[in-house]
C-alpha positions in Angstrom: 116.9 105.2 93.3 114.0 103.4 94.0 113.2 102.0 97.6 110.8 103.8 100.1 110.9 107.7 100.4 109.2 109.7 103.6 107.8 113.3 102.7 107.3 114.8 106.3 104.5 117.4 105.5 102.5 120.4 107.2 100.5 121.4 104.3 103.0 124.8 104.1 104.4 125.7 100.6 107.8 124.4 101.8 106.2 121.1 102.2 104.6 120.8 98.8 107.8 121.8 97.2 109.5 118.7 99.1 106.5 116.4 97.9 106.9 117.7 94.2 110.9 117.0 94.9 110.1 113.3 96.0 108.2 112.2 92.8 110.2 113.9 90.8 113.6 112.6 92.0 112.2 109.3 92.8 109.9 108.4 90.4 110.3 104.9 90.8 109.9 104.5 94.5 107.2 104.3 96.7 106.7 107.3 98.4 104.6 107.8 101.6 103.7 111.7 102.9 103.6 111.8 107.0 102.2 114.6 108.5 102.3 114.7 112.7 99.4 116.2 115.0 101.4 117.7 117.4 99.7 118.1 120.9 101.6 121.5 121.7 99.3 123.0 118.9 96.8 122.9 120.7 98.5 124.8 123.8 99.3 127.4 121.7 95.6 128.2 120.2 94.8 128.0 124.1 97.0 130.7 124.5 95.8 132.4 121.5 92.1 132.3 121.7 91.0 130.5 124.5 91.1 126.8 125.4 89.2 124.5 122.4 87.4 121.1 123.7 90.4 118.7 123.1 88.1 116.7 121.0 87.1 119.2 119.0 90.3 120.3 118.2 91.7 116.6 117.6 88.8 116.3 114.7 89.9 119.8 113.0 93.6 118.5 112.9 92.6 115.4 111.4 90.4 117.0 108.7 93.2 119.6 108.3 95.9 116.6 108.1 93.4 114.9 105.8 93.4 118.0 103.2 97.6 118.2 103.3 97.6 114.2 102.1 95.1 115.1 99.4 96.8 118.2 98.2 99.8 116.1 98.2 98.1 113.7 96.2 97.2 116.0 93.7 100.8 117.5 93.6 101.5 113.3 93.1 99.5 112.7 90.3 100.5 115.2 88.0 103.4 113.2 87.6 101.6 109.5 87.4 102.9 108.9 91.0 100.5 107.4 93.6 101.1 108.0 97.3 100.8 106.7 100.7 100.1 108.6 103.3 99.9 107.9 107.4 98.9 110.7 110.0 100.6 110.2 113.5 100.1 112.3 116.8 102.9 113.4 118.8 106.5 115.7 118.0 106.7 116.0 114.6 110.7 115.3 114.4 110.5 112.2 117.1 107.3 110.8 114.6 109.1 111.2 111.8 112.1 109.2 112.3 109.9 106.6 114.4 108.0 105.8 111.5 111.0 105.7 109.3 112.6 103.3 111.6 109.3 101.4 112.1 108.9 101.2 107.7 112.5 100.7 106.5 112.4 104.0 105.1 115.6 104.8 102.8 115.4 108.3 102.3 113.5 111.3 104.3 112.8 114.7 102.7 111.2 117.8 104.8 110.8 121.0 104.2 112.8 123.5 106.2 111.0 126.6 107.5 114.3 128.6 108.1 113.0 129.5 112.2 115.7 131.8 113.1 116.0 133.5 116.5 113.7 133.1 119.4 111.6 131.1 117.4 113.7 128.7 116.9 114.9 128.6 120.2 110.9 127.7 121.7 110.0 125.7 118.8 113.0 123.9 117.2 113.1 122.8 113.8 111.8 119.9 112.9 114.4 119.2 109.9 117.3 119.6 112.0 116.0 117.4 114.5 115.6 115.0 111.4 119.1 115.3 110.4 121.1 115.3 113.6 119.0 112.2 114.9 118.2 110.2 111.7 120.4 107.4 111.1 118.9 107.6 106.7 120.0 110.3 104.6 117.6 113.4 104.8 117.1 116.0 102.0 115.9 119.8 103.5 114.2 121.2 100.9 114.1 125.3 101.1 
């Protein structure tokens, strides 16, 4: 298959194996990595270690999303594939199918982190919210 391929990423090792599924599956398509700065992250490091200046932590989660698109770059070009990549702010699972819908994505694949219990109850998984509320075939990788 080729057509256009979204690898949702968070630089976890879940993530990578999804990117190294994408170009390995789809060789021929263009694939695009998204990774989402989600605002509630920084409540919780509020809650963890005191409240950062929002401006300082917006520039560490772009540097931090800019080193997940390059290590999925790297993961990309040891198999001759060349990437796009786009960085969005907001809820990761409500980004992620935007965008799709926004680029004519054909295919999604995420990474699931396997939440179970109260964890999953505060923070939701981002790949089921994907696959219940996509309307393009999804691909969890675990």
């Amino acid at each position: 298959m080729s057509g256009k391929i979204l690898v949702a990423t968070d630089g976890s090792p879940l993530a990578e194996r999804a990117v190294r599924y994408a170009v390995e599956t789809f060789p021929d398509a263009s694939v695009t990595t998204i990774h989402v700065i989600d605002p509630v992250d920084a409540v919780i490091a509020a809650e963890a270690g005191g409240l950062p200046e929002a401006e300082v932590w917006f520039d560490d989660a772009r540097e931090r999303a800019a080193a997940i698109h390059e290590a999925a770059e790297a993961i990309a070009a040891e198999y001759g594939v060349e990437l796009d990549s786009a960085t969005v702010v907001g809820r990761p699972g409500r980004e992620i199918l935007d965008y799709a819908e926004e680029h004519d994505i054909d295919q999604i694949v995420v990474g699931s982190h396997g939440r179970r219990g109260l964890d999953r109850a505060i923070f939701g998984s981002v790949a089921e919210t994907v696959m219940r509320r996509g309307r393009r075939p999804v691909t969890v990788i675990r």
